[in-house]
C-alpha positions as CSV (number, residue, x, y, z in Angstrom):
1,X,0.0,0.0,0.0
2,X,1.4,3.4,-0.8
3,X,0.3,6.6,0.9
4,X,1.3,9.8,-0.2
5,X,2.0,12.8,2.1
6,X,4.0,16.6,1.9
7,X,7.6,16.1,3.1
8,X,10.1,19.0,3.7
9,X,13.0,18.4,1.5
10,X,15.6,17.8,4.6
11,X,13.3,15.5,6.4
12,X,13.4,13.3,2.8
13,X,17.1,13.4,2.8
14,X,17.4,12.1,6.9
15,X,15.2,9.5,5.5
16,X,17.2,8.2,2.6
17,X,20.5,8.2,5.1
18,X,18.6,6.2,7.3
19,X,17.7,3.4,4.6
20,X,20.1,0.0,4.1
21,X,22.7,-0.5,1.0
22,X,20.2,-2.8,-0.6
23,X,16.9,-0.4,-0.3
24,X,19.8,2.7,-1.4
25,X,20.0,1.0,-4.7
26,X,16.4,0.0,-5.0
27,X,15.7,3.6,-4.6
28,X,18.7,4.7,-7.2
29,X,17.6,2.5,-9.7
30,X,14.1,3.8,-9.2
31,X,15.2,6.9,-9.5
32,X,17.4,6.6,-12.4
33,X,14.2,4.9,-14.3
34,X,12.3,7.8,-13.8
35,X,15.4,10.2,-15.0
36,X,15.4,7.8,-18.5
37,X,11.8,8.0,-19.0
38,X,11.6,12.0,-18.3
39,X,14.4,12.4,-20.8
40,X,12.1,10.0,-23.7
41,X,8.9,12.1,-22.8
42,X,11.1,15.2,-23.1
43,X,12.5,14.7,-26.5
44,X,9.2,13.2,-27.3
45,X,7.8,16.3,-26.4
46,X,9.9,19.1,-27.4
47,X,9.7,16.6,-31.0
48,X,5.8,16.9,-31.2
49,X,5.9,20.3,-30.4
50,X,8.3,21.6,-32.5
51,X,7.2,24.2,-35.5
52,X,5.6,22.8,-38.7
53,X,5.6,24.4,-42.1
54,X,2.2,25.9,-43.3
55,X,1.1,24.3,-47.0
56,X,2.0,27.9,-48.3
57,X,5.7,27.8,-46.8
58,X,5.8,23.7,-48.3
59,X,4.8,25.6,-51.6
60,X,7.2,28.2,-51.9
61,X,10.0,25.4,-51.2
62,X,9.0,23.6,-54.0
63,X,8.8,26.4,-56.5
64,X,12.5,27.6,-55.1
65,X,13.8,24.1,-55.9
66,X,12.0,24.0,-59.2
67,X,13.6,27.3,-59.9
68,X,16.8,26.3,-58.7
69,X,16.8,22.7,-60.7
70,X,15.9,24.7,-63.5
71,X,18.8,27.1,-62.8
72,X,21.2,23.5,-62.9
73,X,20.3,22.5,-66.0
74,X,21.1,26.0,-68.1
């Protein structure tokens, strides 16, 4: 059963000293699961977020490589 309750910062850190070796790494490798999947959703995130070209900007790219390939060939 897990409960959830508001913990001062210091009082968290008294408690982690107080914890064995073996429940130290259970709690670092908990910890360093949570860091991994923050860093996915992040990219993830900033990815799906990111700007997108409007049709009309998609447009004028094509015409400037049209004009451009045409440009080539002369």
């Amino acid at each position: 059963m897990h409960t959830q309750k508001d913990i001062q910062f210091d009082h968290l850190i008294s408690q982690v000293k107080r914890l064995s070796d073996v429940q130290r790494k259970i709690l670092k490798a908990e910890l360093d699961r949570l860091e991994a999947n923050s860093d996915d959703n992040s990219l993830e995130e900033f990815l799906l977020s990111a700007p997108t070209f409007s049709e009309n900007q998609i447009k004028t790219i094509e015409e400037t490589r049209k004009a451009i390939d045409q440009w080539r060939k002369n």
